[in-house]
N, C-alpha and C positions, 0 to 999 in steps of 0.2 A: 148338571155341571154349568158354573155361571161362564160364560163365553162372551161376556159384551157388556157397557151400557147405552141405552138409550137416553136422550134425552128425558123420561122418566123413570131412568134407575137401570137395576141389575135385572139382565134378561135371564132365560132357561133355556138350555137347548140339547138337543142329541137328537138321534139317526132316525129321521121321519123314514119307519121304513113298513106302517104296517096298523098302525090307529086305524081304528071301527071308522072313523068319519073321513078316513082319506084313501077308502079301498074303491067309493064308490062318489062321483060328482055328483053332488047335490043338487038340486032344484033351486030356484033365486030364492023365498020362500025358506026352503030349509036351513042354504046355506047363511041367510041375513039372521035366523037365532040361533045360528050355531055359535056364529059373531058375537051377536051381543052375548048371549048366556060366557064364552069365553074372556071377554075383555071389559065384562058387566064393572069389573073395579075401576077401569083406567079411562073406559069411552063410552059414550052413550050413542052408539049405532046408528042410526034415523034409517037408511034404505041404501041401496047399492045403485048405484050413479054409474058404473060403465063396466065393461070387460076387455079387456087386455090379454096380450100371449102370453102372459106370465101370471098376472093377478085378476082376481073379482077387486072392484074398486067401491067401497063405499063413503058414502059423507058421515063423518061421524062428529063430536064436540068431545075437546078433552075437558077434567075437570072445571077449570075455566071456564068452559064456554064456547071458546075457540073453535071453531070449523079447523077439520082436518081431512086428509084423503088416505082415509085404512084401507090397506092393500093387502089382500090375502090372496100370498099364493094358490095356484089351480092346486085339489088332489093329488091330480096325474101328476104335475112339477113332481110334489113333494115326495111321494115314492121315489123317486129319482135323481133328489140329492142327498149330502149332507146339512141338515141342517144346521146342525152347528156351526159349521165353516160358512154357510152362505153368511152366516146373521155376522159371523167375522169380519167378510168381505165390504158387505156394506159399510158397518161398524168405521170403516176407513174412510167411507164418503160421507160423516156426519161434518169433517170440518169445510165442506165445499160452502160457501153463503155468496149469494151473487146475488143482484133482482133482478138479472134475466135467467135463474134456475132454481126448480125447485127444491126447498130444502128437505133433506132428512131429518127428522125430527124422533122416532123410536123406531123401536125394531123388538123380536121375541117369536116365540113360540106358547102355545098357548094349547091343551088340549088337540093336540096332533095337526094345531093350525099355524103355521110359518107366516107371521106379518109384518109389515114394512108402513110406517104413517109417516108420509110429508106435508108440507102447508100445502091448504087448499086453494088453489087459483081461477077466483071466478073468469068466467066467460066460456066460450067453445073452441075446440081444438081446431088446429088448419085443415084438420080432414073432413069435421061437420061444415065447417066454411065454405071447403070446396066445393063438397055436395051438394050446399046451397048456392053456389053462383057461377062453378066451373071453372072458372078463370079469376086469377086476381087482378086490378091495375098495377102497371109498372111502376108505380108511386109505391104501393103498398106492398109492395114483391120488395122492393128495396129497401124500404125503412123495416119492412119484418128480419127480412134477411139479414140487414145491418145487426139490429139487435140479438140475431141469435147467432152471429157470430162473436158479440162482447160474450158469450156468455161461453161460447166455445175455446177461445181465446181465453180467458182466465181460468178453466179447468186444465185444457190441456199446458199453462203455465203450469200446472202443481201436480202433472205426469197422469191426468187420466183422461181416457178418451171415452167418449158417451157408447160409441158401435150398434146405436141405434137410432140415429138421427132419422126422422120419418114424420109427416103430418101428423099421425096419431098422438105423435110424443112433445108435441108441439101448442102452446095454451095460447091463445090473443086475449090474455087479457086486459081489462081499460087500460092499465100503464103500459101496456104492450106486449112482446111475445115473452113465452116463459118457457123453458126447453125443462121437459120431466125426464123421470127415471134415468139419469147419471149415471151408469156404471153397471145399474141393474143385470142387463144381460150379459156382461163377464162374469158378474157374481154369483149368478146361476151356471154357464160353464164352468167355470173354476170349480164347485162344489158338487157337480154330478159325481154320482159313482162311477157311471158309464158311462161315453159318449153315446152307443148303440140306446141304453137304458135312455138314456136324454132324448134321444131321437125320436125314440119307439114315444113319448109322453108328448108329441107334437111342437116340444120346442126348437128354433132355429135360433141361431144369437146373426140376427138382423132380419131386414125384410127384402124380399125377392127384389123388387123393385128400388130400393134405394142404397143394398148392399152393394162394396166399394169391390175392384178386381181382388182385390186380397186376402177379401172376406172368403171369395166366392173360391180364388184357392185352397182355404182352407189354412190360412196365416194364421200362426196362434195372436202372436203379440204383435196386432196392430200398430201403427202410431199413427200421430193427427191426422195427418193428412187423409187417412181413410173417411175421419169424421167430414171432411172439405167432399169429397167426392158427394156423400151422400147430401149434403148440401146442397151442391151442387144440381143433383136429380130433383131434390125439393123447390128451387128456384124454377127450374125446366118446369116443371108440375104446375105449378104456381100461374105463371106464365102461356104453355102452351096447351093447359087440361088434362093433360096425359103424361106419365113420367116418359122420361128418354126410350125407354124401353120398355115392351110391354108385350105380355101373350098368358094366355092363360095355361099353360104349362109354368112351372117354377123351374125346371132345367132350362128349358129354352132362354127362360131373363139371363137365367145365369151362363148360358154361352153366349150370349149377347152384350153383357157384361164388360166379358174377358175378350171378346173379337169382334164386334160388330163396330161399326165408325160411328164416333160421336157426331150425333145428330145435331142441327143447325136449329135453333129455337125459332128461329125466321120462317122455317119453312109451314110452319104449321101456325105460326101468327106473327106475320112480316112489319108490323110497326112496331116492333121491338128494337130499342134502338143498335148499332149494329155494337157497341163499344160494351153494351150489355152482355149481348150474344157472348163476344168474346171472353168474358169473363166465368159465364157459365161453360162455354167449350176447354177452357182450361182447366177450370174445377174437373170436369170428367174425363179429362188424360185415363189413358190406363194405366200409364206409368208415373208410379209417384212423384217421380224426380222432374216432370213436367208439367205437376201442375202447381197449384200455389203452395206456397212451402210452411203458412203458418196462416191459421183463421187471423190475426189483426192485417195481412198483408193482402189477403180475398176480401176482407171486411173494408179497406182503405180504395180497393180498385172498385168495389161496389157503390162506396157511398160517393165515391166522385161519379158515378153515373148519375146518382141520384140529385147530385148538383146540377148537373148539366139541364137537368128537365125532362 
């Protein structure tokens, strides 16, 4: 049943609910010629470049030439939605184009494999970054941040909210930050069979650490401001090395969340200026209605900090 196109044509899809190749996770190895043998018409494979809560990521060239980032869903996902509907869902964020977000470029199903290809964005993520250096300067906290709120700020103009803002999802590359997968983790809840079935497959739609209070209640339909919060933890991070909140229990972040006092960025790296602080303290309100009411208005109080020096 054709259900979509991509950027190269009319995709396939139905109920991933039981293909030989998605009963059991593959090996890196197995699953990089399951790929090419799969997509052998549309992409030339090269090797798989990262792993994500949703997808294996690999670099692939489309006919062209062109560098791209083929994304195939995990197995486990795919037993666990509709494929058809998910490739719908996306399907809706082909018309997002920003340069501070990655584009969706195709999408389909292919021998029991559910994939998603956006442009490739060189450089490394703010999470390798981190790792490499701990801490960012307040210089570069702010011009990052700046930029990945233009990019937040003109999605959430066209009613969609990312609900996964987090280092991982986040690209530095030379033109600057580039905010990935849009929309991805609604489009995989939306299109589960089961919540219980979704759960049991390891997915969460966000991460412990930089999910917003409303996530963590369990809000279906988010709005912005949820994307600002998790911002928000990501600047703190940035910043003080450690998100706001942190333990190695996942329940525990998440009552921490919902009830613990938003923490002072100061106290854990006191030359922070204080007009900063305040900006991130408002992003993590627990109450929507107290914190900044729309990424260009967080984005406008950040970059005046950035002014100041």
């Amino acid at each position: 049943m054709a259900v979509g196109e991509g950027a190269g044509g009319v995709v396939e899809a139905g109920v991933v609910a039981g293909g030989p190749d998605a009963r059991v996770a593959p090996g890196r190895r197995d699953m990089l010629l399951l790929v090419q043998r799969a997509l052998s018409d549309r992409y030339t494979v090269e090797r798989e470049i990262a792993r994500g809560g949703t997808a294996r990521i690999f670099l692939a060239r489309d006919r062209a030439g062109t560098p791209v980032a083929l994304k195939v869903l995990h197995p486990e996902l795919t037993v666990s939605i509709t494929a058809d509907r998910f490739l719908r869902e996306i399907s809706l964020l082909s018309h997002i184009e920003h340069p501070r977000i990655c584009r969706l470029l195709d999408y389909g199903e292919r021998d029991w494999l559910v994939y998603y290809v956006m442009s490739y964005v060189e450089g490394e993520t703010l999470r390798e970054a981190l790792e490499r250096v701990r801490r960012a300067t307040v210089a570069d906290t702010v011009r990052g941040t700046c930029e990945l709120l233009d990019a937040l700020a003109y999605a959430h103009g066209l009613g969609v909210v990312h609900r996964d803002v987090k280092p991982e999802n986040i690209k530095l590359s030379p033109a600057g930050a580039v905010l990935m997968d849009f929309g991805i983790a609604k489009a995989v809840a939306d299109s589960a069979l089961s919540r219980e079935r979704l759960t049991r497959s390891g997915f969460t739609l966000g991460t412990s650490a930089y999910m917003s209070p409303e996530q963590v209640s369990g809000v279906k339909d988010v709005d912005p401001r949820s994307d600002l919060y998790s911002a928000g933890c990501v600047i703190f991070e940035c910043l003080a090395g450690v998100p706001p909140y942190e333990h190695a229990d996942d329940r525990v972040v998440f009552g921490m969340h919902l009830k613990s006092p938003v923490p002072d960025v100061r106290r854990l790296r006191p030359r922070v200026p204080a007009r900063l602080a305040k900006v991130i303290t408002k992003a993590l309100a627990k109450n929507p209605d107290e914190r900044w009411q729309s990424a260009g208005e967080m984005r406008d109080a950040l970059c005046a900090c950035g002014e100041e020096g």
